[in-house]
N, C-alpha and C positions, 0 to 999 in steps of 0.2 A: 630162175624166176624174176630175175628184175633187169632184164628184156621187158618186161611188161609192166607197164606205167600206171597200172593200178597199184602193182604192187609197194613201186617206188612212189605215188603219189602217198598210199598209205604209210610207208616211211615217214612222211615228212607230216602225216596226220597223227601218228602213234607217239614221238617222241613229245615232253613236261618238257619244255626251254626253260620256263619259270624256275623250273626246280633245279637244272643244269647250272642258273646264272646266282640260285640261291648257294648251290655247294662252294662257288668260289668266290664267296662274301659279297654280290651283287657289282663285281667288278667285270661287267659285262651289262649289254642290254638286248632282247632277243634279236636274231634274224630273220627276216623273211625272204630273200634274195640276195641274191653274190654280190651287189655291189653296198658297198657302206655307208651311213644315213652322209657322211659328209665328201663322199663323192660326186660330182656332173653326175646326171643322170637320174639319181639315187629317186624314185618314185614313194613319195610319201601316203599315198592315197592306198598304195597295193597291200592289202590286208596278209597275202600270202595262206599260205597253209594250216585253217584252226588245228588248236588242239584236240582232238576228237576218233577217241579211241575205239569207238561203239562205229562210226565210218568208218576209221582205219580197217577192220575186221568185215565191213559191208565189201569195200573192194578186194580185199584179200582173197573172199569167196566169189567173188567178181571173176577175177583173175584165175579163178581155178586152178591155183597152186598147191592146195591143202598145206601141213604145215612144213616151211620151211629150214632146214638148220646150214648155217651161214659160218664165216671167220668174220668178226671185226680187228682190222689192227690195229694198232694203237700204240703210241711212243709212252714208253717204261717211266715217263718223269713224271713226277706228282703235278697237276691234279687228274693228270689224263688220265689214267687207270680209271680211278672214280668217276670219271663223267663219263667213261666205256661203261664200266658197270650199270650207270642208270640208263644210257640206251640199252643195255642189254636187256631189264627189269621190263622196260617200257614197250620194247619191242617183243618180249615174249609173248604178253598180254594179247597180242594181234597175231600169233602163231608161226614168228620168227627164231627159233632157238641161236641167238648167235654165239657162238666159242671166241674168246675174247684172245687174242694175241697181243703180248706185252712186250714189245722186244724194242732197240734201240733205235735210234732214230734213223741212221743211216738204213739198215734192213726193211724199215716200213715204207722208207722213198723207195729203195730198190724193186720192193713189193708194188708200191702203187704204179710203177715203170715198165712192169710186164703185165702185157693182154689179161692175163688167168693168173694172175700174182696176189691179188687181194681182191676180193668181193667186195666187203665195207673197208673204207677208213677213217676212222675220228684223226683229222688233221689237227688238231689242238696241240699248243708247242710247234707248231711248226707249218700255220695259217700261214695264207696268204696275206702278203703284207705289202703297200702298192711302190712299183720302182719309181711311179711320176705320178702327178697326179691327172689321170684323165681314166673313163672306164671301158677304155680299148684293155688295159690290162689287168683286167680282172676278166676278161674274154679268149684271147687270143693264144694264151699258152696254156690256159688250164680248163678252158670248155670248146675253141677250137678244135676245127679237123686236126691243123698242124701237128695241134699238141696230141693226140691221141697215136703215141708211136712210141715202139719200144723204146724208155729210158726218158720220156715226155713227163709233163709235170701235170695232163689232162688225165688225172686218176680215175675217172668216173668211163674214162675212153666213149663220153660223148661227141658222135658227130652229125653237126646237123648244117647238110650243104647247100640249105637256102638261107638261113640267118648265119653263116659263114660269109655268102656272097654280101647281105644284109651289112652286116660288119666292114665288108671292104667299101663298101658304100660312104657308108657312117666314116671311117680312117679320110675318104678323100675330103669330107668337109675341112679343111685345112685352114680355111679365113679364118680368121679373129670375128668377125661380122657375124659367120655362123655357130660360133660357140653356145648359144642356146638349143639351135635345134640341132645342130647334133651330139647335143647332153639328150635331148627327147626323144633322139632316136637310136640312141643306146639303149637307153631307157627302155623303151620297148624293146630290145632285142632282147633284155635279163627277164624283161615279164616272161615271154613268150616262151624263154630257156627254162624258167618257170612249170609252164605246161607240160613240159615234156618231164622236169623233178629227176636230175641228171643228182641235182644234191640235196641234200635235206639242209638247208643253212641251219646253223643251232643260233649263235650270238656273234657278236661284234664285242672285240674287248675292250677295255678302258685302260686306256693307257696313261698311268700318272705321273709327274715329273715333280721332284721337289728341288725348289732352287733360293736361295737368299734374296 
């Protein structure tokens, strides 16, 4: 069923972020796209996917799936169980039954690295986190063609080989001179990745440092 972008847009309409970012004390703030409010690119205007459970359930029967039952995986470390659970609650409601898998962290990467390994993943514990800061790499290994290949870290195995080519595009603006517009034209390549709802973003975490 999620081959088909109703289903998966309802995904990303189905799930309370609110509620997700309240269970781990507001130590987080919601997502609406892959890349993070303080990354190049990061489109402040793009509202993303309301929450909207009565839609969610309009495309569902859209989609002509009837009801669904699924694996979500999910890493065995506190809080992520619990915030598996409430997608699970949330996504029932829209006639997604998903069975929640708790296992260790290594098992759910080896999961998300085979084609038919895992359906859902709540990446939580074990988000993506940026090696540089630019948002070529929040693209190219985890929602690129590339990455979509046994033992790849593109768990969702989207490929989409016109904003691939989009992408290699955007990598050649290499000036310094051009650093804006090609922050704006990444920028559009996450909305557009968007359209298609390869992921449901939940939140962006808060990372706190205490120092003297």
């Amino acid at each position: 069923p999620f081959d088909k972008v109703e289903v998966r847009q309802a995904v990303n309409m189905a799930i309370n972020k609110d509620r997700i970012v309240k269970l781990i004390n507001n130590r987080a703030t919601p997502a609406n796209q892959p890349l993070p409010p303080a990354m190049p690119g990061y489109d402040k205007d793009y509202k993303g996917y309301p929450y909207d459970p009565d839609k969610a359930k309009a495309l569902m029967e859209k989609a002509g799936v009837g009801d669904v039952q699924t694996d979500l995986y999910v890493q065995n470390v506190d809080p992520n169980p619990r915030i598996a659970q409430a997608i699970q609650q949330d996504l029932a409601k829209i006639g997604i039954k998903a069975n929640i898998k708790s296992l260790d962290q290594g098992t759910v990467i080896a999961a998300g690295g085979k084609k038919d390994g895992a359906p859902m993943i709540w990446s939580g514990g074990m988000a993506w986190i940026a090696d540089f800061p630019d948002p070529s790499n929040f693209y190219t290994a985890i929602l690129g063609c590339g990455g979509a290949v046994d033992g790849g870290w593109n768990w969702s195995w989207y490929c989409n080989k016109d904003l691939d080519a989009r992408a290699d595009k955007a990598n050649a603006m290499a000036d310094p001179a051009q650093a804006d517009a090609r922050a704006a034209e990444w920028g559009k390549i996450f909305i557009d990745v968007m359209k298609d709802a390869p992921w449901a973003p939940i939140m962006n975490e808060k990372a706190i440092t205490i120092h003297s």
